[in-house]
N, C-alpha and C positions, 0 to 999 in steps of 0.2 A: 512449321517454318522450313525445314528441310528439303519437302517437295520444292517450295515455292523456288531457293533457292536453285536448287536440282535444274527447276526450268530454267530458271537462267542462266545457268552454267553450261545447257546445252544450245539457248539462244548463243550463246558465246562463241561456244565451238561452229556454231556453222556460220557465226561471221567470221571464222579463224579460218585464215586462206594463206600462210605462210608455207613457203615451202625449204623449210629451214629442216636440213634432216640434222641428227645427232651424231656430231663428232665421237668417236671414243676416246676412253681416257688415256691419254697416254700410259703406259707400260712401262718396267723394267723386268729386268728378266725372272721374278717374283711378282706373279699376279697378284698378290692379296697386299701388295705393296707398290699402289701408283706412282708413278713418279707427279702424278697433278690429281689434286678432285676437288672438282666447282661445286660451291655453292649457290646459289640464290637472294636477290633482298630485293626486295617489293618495298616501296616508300616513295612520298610524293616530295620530289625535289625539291620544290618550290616551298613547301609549308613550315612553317614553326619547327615543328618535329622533325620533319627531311634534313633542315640545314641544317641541326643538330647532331644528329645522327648518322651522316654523309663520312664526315669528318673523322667518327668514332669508329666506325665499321673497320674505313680504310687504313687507320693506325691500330686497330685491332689485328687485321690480316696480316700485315706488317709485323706487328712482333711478334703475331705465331709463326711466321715462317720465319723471323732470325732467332727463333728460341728451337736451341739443338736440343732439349730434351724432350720434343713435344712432333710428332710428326715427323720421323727422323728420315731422311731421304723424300718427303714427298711435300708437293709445293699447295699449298691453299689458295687457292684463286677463287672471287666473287664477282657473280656477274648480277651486276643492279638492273632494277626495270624502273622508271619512272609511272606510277599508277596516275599520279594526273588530279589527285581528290576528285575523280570520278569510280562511278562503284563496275560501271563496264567496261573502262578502259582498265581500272585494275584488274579485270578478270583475261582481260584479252594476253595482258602483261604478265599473267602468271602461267597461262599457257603456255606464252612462248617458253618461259623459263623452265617449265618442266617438259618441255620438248626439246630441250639443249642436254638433260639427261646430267641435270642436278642432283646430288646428294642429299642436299636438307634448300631450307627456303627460308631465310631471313625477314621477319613481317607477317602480311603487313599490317602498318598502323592503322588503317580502316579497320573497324569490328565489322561492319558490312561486307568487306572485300572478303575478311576472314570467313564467315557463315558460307561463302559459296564456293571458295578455292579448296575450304574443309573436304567439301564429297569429292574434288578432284586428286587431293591428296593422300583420301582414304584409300582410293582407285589403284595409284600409283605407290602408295607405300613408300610415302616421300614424308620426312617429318615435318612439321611446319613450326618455326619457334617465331613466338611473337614477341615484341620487346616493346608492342603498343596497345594493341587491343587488349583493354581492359572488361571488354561487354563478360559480367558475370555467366551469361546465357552460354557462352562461348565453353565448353567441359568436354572433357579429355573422356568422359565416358559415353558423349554421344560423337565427338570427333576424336577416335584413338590417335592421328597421328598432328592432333593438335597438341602442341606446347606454349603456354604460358610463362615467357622468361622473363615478366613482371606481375605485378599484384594485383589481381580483379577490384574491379569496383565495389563488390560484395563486402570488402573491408574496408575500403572507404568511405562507404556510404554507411557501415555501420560507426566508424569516425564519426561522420554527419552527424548521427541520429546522436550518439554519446554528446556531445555538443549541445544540441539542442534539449538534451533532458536535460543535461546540469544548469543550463539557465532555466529552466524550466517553465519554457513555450511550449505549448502546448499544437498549435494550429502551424502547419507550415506550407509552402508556396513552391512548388516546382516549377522551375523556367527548363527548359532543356529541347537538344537538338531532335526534333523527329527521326532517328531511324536506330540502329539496331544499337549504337553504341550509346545514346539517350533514352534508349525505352529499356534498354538491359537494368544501366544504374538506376534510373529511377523506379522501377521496381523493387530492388533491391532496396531501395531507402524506406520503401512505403511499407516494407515488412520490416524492416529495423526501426522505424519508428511504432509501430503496431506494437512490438516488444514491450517498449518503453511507455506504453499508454498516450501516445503521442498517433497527430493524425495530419495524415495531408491532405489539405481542404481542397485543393486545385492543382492541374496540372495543366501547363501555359506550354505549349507545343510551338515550337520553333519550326521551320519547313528547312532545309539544307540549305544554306546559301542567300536566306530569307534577305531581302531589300530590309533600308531601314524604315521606311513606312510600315510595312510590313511589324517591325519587331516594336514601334511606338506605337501603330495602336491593340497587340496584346497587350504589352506593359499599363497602357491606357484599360484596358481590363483588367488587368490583376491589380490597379491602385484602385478601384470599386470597391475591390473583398476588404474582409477585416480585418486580417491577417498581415502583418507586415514582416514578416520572416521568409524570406527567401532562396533557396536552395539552387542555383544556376550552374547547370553543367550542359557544356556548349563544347562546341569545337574553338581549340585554340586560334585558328585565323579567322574567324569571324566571332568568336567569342568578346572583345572589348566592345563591339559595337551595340549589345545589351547595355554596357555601363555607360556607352555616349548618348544612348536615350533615354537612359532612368535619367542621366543627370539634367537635361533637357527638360524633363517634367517634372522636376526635384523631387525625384525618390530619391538623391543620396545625401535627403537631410538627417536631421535628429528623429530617430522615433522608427528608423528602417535599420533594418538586420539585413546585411548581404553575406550568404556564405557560398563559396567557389570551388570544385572540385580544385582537382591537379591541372588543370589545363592551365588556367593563370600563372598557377607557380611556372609551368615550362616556357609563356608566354613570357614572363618578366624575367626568367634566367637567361634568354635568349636574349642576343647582341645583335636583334633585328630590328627590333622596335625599339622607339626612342622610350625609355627610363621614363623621362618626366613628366612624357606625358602618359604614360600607362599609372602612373603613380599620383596625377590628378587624377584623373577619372576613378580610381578605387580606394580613395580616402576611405578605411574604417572596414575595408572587406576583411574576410577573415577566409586564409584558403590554405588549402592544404597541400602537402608537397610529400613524395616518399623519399621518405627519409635517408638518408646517405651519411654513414656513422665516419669521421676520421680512420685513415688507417696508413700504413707501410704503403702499400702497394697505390693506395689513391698517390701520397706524398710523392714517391716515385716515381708516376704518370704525370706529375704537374708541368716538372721540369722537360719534358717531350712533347707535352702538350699543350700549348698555352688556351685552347677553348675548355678544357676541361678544368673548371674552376673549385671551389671549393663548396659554392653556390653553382654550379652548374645542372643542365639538366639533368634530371634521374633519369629523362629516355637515353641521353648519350650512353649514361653510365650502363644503363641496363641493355645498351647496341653493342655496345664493347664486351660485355660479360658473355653476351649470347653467342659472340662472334667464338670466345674462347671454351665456352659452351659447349659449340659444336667440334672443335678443335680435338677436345676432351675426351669426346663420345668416338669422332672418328679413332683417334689414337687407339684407344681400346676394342675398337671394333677389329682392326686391322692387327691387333695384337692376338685378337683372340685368331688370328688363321681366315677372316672374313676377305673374301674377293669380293668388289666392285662392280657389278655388274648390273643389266638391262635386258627384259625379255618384253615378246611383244604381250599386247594384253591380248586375252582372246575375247572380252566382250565388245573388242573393237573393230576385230577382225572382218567382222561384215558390211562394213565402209569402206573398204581397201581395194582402191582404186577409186576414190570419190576422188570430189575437188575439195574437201572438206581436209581430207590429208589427215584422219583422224588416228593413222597408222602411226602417226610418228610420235606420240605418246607414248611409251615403253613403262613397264613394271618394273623399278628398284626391285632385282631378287631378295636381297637380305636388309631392307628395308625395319623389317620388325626387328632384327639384330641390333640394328643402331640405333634404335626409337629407345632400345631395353637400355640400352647404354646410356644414352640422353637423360632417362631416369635416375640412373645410378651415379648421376655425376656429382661429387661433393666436393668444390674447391674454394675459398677465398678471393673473392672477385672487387671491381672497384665498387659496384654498391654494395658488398656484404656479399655474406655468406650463399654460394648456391647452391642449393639444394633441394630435393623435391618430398612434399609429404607424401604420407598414403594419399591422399585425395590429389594427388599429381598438383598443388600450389606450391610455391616458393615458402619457406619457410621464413616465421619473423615478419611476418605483414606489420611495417611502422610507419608513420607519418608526422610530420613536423606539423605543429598548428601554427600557422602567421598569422598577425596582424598587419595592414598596410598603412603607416603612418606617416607623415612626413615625407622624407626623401628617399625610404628603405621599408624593409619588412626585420617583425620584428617578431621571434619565436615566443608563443605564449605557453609553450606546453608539448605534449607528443600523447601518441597514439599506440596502444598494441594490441594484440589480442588477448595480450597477458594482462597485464595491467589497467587498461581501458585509459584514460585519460590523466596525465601524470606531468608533471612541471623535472622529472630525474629521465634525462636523456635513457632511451629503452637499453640501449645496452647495458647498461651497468645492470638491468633486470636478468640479463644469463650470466655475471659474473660474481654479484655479491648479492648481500641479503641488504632491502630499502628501510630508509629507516623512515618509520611509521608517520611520523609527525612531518617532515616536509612529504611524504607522497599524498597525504591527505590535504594537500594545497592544490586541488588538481588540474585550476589553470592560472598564469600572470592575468593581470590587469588588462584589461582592451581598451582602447580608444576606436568608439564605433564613430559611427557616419552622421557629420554634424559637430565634429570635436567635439565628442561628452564622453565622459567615462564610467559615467550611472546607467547601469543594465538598460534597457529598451524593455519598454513592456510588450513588444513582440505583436501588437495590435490595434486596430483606430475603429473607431464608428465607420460602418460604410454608408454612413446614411447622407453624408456629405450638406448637413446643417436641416433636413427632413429632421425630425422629430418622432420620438419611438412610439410606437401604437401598441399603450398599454392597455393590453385586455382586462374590466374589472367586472366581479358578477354585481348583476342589480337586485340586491336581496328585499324580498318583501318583510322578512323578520330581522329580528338583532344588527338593528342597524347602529347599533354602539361598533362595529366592525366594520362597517366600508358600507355606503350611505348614496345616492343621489344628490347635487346639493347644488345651488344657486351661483355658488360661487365662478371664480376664474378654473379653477381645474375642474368643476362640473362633479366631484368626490370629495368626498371625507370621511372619517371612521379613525380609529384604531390602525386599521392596518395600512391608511394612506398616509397618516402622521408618521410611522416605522421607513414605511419607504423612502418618504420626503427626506427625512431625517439622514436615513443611509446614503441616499444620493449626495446630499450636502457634503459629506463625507471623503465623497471620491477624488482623487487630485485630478479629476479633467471635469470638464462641465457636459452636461446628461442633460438634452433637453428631452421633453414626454408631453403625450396628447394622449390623456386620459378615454380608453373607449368604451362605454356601458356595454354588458353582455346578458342579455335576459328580456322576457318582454314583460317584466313589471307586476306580474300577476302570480307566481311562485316563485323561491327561491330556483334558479337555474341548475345544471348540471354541472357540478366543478372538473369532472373528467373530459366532459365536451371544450370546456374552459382548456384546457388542457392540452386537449387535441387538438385546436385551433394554433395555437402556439408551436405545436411540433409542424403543423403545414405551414408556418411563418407569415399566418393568418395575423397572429398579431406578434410584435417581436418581445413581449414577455406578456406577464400576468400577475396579478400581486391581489391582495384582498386573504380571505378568510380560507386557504387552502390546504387541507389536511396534505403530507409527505405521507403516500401509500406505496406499495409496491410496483404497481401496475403502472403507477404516472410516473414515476424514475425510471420506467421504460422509455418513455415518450420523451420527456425534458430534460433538464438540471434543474437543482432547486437550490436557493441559498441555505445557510445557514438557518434554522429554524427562530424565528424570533419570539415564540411565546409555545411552553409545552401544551399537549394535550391527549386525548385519547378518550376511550370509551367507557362510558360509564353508564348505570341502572340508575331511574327515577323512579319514585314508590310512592304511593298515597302513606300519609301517616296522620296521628291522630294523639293526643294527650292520653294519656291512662290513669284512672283514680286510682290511690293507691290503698291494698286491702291488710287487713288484721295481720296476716304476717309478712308484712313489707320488710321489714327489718333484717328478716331471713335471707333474705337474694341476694346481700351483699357478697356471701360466701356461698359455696356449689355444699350439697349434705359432704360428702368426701372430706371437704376442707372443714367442714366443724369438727370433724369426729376426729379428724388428726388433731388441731385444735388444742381438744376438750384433752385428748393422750400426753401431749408434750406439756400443757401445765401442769398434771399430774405427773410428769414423770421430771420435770424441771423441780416439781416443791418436794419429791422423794429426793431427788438429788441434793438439792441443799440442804434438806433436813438431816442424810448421810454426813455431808461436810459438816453439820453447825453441831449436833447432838454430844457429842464429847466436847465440847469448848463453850456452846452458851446454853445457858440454863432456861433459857426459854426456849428451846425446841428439846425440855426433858420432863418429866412427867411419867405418870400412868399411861397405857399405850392406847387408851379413849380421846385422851388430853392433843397426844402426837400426832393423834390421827387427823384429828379438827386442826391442828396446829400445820398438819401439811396441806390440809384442800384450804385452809384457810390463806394461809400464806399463797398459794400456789395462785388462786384466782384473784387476790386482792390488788397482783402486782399487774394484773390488765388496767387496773385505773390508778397505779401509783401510790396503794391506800394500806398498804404492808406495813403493820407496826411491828414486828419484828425486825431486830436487825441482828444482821450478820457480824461474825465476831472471825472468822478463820479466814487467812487469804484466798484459800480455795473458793468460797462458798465466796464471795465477793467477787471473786472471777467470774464466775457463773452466772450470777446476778446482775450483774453487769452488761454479760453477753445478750440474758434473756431480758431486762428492759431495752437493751436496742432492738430486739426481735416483735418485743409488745406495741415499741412505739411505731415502727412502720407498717405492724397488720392496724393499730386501731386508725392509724393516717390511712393506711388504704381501704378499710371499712367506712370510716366516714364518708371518703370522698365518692363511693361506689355507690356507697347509702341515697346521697345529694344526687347522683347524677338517676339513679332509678327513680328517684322521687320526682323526676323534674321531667326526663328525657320525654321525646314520642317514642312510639313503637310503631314500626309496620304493620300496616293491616289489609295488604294484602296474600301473606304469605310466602312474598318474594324477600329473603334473604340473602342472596347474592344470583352468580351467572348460571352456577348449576341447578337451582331450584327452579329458575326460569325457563332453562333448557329443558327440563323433564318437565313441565306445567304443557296444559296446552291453551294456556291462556294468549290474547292477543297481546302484542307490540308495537307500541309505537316508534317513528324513527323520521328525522327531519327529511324532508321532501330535499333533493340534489345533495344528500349527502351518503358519504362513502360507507356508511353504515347498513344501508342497506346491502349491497353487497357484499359486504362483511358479513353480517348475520347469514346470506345463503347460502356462499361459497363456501365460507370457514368452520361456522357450526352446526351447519347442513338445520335451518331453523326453515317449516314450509314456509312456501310464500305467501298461504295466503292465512297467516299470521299476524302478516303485517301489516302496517295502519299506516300508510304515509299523514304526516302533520307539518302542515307549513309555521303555525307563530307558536308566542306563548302562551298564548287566549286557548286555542285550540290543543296543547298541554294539558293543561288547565280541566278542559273541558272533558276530553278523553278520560285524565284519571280520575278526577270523579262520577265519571259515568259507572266506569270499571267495565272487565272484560267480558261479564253478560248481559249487559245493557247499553251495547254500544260501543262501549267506550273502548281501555286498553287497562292490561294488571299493571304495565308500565312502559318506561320510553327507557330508550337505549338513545344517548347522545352524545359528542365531546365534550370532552370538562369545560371549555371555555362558556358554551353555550347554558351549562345545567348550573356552569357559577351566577349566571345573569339570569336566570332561570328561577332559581331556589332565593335568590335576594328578592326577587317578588314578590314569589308564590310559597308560602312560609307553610302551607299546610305537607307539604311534599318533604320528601328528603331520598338522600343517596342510598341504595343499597352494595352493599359489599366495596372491593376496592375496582382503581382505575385496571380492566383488563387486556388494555393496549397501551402501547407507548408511542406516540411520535409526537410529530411539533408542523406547524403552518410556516410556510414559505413561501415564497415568491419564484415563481416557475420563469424558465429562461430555455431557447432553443440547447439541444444537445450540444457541450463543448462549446459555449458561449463563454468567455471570458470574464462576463460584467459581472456572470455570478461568481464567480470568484471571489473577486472585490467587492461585492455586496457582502458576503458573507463576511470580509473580516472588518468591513463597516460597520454590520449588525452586531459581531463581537465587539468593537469598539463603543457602542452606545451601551451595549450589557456593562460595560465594566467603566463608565463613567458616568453612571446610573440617569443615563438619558431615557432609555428603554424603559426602567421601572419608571419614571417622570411621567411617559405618555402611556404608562398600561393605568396607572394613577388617576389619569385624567378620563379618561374612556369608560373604565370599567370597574370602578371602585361601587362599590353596594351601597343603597343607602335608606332602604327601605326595614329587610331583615337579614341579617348575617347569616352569609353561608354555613359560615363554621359551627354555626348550633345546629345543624342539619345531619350533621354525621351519621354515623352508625349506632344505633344504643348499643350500650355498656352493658355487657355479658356479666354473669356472676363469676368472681374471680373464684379459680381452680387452684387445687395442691400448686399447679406447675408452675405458676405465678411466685410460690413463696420455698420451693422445696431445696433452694442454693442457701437462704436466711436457716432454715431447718436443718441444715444440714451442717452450717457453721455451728448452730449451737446445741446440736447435737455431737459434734466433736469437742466442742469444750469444757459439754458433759462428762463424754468419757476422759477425755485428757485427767479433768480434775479426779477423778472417779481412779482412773490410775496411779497417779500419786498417789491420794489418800491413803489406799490399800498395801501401796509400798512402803512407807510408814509406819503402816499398821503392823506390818509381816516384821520389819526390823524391830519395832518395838517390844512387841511381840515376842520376839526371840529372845532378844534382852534378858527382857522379863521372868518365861518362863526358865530361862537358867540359871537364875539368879536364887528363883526361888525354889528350885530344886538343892540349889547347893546348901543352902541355907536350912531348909525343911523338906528334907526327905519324906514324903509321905507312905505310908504302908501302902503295900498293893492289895489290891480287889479283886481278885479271883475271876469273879462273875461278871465284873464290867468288862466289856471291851474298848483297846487302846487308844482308835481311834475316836469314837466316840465321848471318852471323856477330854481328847484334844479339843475335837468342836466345841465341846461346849464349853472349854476354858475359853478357846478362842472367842467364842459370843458372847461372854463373862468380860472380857480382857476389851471386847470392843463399847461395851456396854460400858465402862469406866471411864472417869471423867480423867480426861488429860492432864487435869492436875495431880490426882492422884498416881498416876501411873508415874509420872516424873519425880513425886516426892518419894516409893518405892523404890525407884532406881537408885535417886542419889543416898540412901540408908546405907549403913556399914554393916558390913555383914553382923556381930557380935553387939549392936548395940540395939537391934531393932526384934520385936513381936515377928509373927506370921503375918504377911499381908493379908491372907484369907479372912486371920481371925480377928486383928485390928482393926479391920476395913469394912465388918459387916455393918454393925449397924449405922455407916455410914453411906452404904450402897441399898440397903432397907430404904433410907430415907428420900436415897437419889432416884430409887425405882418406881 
């Protein structure tokens, strides 16, 4: 862009034939302290912006030269050029002005004018402060001695896009001026919407100055597209004449979104144009304005100014800031000891003596001095604060959001780069902390176009009463799914009842012309289906379509309306069942624990019940049969023994809850082994298939196939394409060396209507893919949107199940006896039950013993104090302890107790009282 310019700037110079040489500055007896130094302002008198702006300059210059603090002994003079909104006459005009041997250059509001007077200012080392151009393109690091003394489009346009994602439109419509300062922002909008998952479907190119024929029949092509969100940024004096042709063709009914840069707002703050009728014609637009916060020094300027409103332009405001801008920069420049001065250029010098007069161009000497300053200015101005970032922008990029209603506009909201979109005026965001709950409001109410104040759905059919050409495959199998058929829509099926269904649903009316895809004779290609739809072949697709990866490349797809995924068919077969059928129910492992924990459950209750009930006492023959006895009877309930001690009831307790769930889960294992099929082809799920090198079958046009050779690297010539069920059928019983296949790889929906047939078959292993069928629509089609929460809306008012009911319910043999057989159940099935009562074994087991040990203690002290016994030389200590203690455990709990409560003096030796009554108990 630079060359291009470059040429024209040199076209320029050699129609520049002025013979205007450069005054010097006047002087006082202090060089580096002029007594005058001119500036420059580039603006087009005539326009919007000009007569804004005219007025503000010149009361700007004004009060920096009666303000004695600021430029002290020297006089601020501006010399205007009228540019003409022409991009050559502004360039001619900016010549002259730096051929007059300007300090800085006010403007201009052309972003065009700017891109070419940039190389001449670079040349010159002349600052350029703009207080119009907003062209983002326009940067301070490809033109250094460009200033921006307002806020790029770059933040406006990300405004924009923040707008358009909170209503959440997705498609949007660029109208805009063909040239630098309409190609800058709309750029910038088309990556701020990217951001946001947001896309601009069109961009509607305006010519400069475009007739209105001209802008009726673009607009006449953007009412075509789908899209009714509109984005129009235009030059303010030709800019309303968009809104007097939409309205003309009634785009600014119900059902249209118009949103307007800044231009409109300066259009409608200006006291050029008549109010009422700028405010018919934009009923409902929504446009943005930079924001201009209350302050001192605005209040101050009102009363001097009566154009400078409270609603006034933000270019005035921001003519006026730039004017004292410069004011700012010079002061300090001339402070620092900087002279004023002009030398000739020397890359001009070899023109000199042309007619071109290209001598009279001079080089600002200290040019970059005052540019440095220009940067560093930080003051309180009428729009806010001035000041420059690192990236040389103004700081605080804000924007008011309007609405235009009635007789006025009406603030819905603001803009920052802080906050992004907020109903709490920006300022108070560098002053206090927001409070959470009103910022989360992030815009008022609108009243859009058409008086409604219900969102816009952002889009329309462009088919203008045409009817949609839905692509459907013409399947030669499983036409329970989408059918050929006699009728008025020429389909039927399953997935054309879904569709009908959803469309009903929609709040607009959906017309469709049903279009067969296939020639009759195999099932077709669903990815070709597919394809077709992404070249807008047909404007959707619907029927029996697997959501893969590959195709979500190409389309959208709704919402899945019935799941599915891949699954193994097997040959299967009845099994007789042999001599030790009974065994299977349990894995060997799980007997042998089993056969351990009954044994170790009737030892443990026989410990708890032996000193309390006299049926678990006896000779130790007796106790022995009395614990396997006990211990295995209580698997069928048939235990004549009972328990007499809380513990030992505890227990018992625990282990018939334990007995009643393995003999419920034996029987039921029992039943299912006695009854179930078994595979016979050796295929027991995905990875025994992968390591076979047996054949595969797989439905002819489905995604399965390339499943199988991309994903689990299976060869291809494996495979066995199979069009019906017959031929299913056929395959697996042939099997895979006679022809046939060891099995089929197929989606669940298909091998559900499959296996209701064909009853000798059944499933192997589980489902080892997941997705669901849906209805394919162009990339960022809107309708699938709304199909999808249509299709959710039938899921959950059980219309959906109503027509899966109708279509595909079995009725020959249930799928569900097809499953998988039933494994012999393992330890791992029961080892949380085992493990319960295995702790309540020991629990009880620990009491007991505690018990035991105080009892115990009791006792033996009792009967030492009582009956001292002679010692034994030859026995050792502990030894005769154990075996009291195995004496003491062996004795029946009543005894022990009636031992205890004896009185010292009135009672025998227990030893010797108590034998032949522990003879008897032994």
């Amino acid at each position: 862009m630079g060359y291009a310019h470059f040429a024209a700037l040199l076209l320029c110079v050699f129609m520049f034939a002025s013979g205007t040489t450069a005054d010097n500055q006047n002087s006082t007896g202090d060089p580096a302290r002029p007594a005058e130094v001119r500036i420059g302002a580039l603006f087009t008198f005539d326009s919007v912006i000009g007569k804004a702006v005219r007025p503000a300059i010149e009361l700007a210059v004004a009060h920096v030269n009666s303000d004695p603090s600021i430029l002290r002994g020297t006089k601020l003079s501006v010399l205007m050029q009228d540019t003409n909104c022409s991009g050559f006459v502004g360039t001619i005009e900016a010549l002259q002005l730096l051929a007059k041997d300007v300090i800085a250059v006010l403007g201009p509001q052309s972003s065009a004018v700017a891109h070419v007077i940039c190389h001449a200012v670079n040349e010159l080392h002349v600052p350029l402060i703009s207080f119009a151009a907003t062209d983002p393109t326009l940067s301070s690091l490809e033109y250094p001695y460009f200033v921006r003394a307002t806020q790029s489009d770059y933040y406006q346009m990300d405004a924009i896009a923040s707008i358009i994602s909170q209503y959440q439109w997705k498609q949007v419509i660029a109208i805009y001026v063909d040239d630098d300062y309409g190609r800058g922002g709309i750029m910038a909008l088309g990556d701020a919407l990217a951001k946001r998952k947001c896309k601009m479907v069109y961009k509607a190119k305006l010519p400069p100055g475009a007739a209105n024929t001209t802008i009726e029949n673009i607009l006449m092509q953007v009412n075509e597209m789908e899209s009714r969100v509109y984005v129009i940024h235009v030059n303010p004096d030709s800019g309303l004449n968009v809104f007097s042709a939409a309205k003309s063709l009634g785009m600014m009914s119900s059902g249209y979104v118009w949103i307007a840069t800044d231009w409109l707002s300066a259009v409608m703050d200006s006291s050029v144009h008549g109010t009422t009728d700028v405010m018919e014609l934009t009923q409902g637009v929504l446009v943005l304005r930079q924001h201009v916060a209350d302050s001192d020094i605005q209040k101050a300027l009102l009363s001097k100014w009566n154009n400078l409103t409270r609603n006034g332009s933000s270019y005035s405001m921001r003519a006026y800031d730039s004017v004292w801008l410069i004011a700012h920069a010079v002061e300090r420049f001339l402070s620092e000891g900087n002279a004023i001065s002009f030398s000739a250029d020397p890359n001009l010098q070899a023109t000199k003596g042309s007619n071109l007069q290209l001598d009279s161009l001079r080089i600002f000497n200290n040019g970059n001095k005052l540019l440095e300053n220009v940067w560093s200015v930080n003051f309180s101005g009428v729009s806010g604060p001035v000041q420059f970032t690192l990236d040389r922008n103004l700081i605080h990029p804000v924007y008011d959001i309007l609405n235009i209603g009635g007789t006025g506009l009406r603030t819905i909201g603001y803009w920052s780069n802080i906050s992004g979109l907020s109903v709490v005026a920006p300022e108070h965001l560098y002053s206090s902390a927001l409070n959470s709950s009103t910022n989360n409001v992030q815009l008022h109410s609108v009243i859009w176009p058409g008086q409604i104040s219900e969102k816009p759905r952002g889009w329309e059919f462009s088919y203008h009463g045409k009817p949609m050409r839905i692509g459907v495959p013409l399947r030669t199998s499983y036409k329970e799914f989408v059918t050929q058929d006699n009728g008025p829509d020429g389909v039927k099926g399953f997935a054309v009842d879904v569709f009908k269904a959803a469309i009903s649903l929609l709040p607009y009316p959906v017309s469709c012309n049903f279009v067969l895809f296939g020639d009759g004779l195999k099932n077709p290609s669903y990815t070709d289906l597919v394809q077709k739809v992404s070249e807008n072949y047909f404007d959707a697709a619907i029927g029996d379509i697997a959501i893969v990866t590959n195709r979500t490349r190409l389309v959208d797809f709704t919402q899945p309306y019935i799941e599915s995924g891949l699954i193994i068919v097997a040959p299967a077969k009845e099994v007789e069942s042999n001599a030790w059928a009974f065994l299977k129910p349990f894995t060997f492992q799980m007997w042998c624990v089993l056969g351990a924990i009954f044994l170790s459950v009737g030892a443990v209750v026989w410990v708890l019940e032996h000193r309390t009930n006299t049926e678990f006492r006896g000779p130790p023959r007796q106790q022995i049969m009395t614990v396997c006895w006990f211990s295995f009877s209580t698997m069928f309930f048939a235990h004549r023994e009972n328990t007499v001690s809380a513990l030992g009831r505890f227990v018992l307790l625990i282990w018939l809850f334990v007995v009643l769930i393995i003999n419920s889960s034996y029987t039921a294992s029992l039943t299912s082994l006695l009854t179930v099929q078994e595979l016979t082809s050796g295929i027991q799920g995905l990875d025994s298939l992968i390591s076979s090198s047996s054949a595969i079958g797989y439905q002819v046009g489905s995604f399965s196939r390339n499943y199988l050779v991309d994903e689990l690297n299976i060869a291809e010539s494996r495979l066995v394409p199979l069009n019906s069920p017959s031929d299913y059928a056929r395959a697996l019983e042939l099997g895979s060396g006679n022809g046939g296949v060891a099995a089929i790889i197929d989606e669940l929906p298909y091998v559900d209507i499959f296996l209701s047939k064909y009853c000798k078959f059944k499933t192997a292993g589980q489902v080892f893919t997941k997705s669901g069928w849906g209805f394919a629509f162009p990339r960022d089609s809107p309708l699938a949107e709304d199909l999808s929460t249509a299709i959710l809306t039938l899921s959950e008012n059980g219309n959906l199940q109503r027509i899966h009911d109708e279509w595909l319910s079995g009725t020959e043999c249930s799928a569900d006896n097809n499953g998988a057989a039933s494994n012999s159940l393992s330890l791992s099935s029961f080892w949380g039950l085992f493990l319960i009562c295995g702790l309540a074994c020991l629990l009880a087991l620990v009491i007991f013993f505690l018990r035991i040990f105080c009892q115990y203690s009791r006792y033996s002290s009792q009967v030492e104090v009582q009956y001292p016994e002679p010692q034994i030389v030859n026995r050792p200590a502990r030894l005769t302890t154990i075996k009291s203690l195995i004496s003491f455990v062996d004795k029946k709990e009543e005894e022990v107790k009636n031992a205890l409560k004896q009185r010292p003096n009135g009672s025998q030796h227990p030893s010797i009282g108590n034998t032949a009554t522990e003879e008897q108990s032994t």
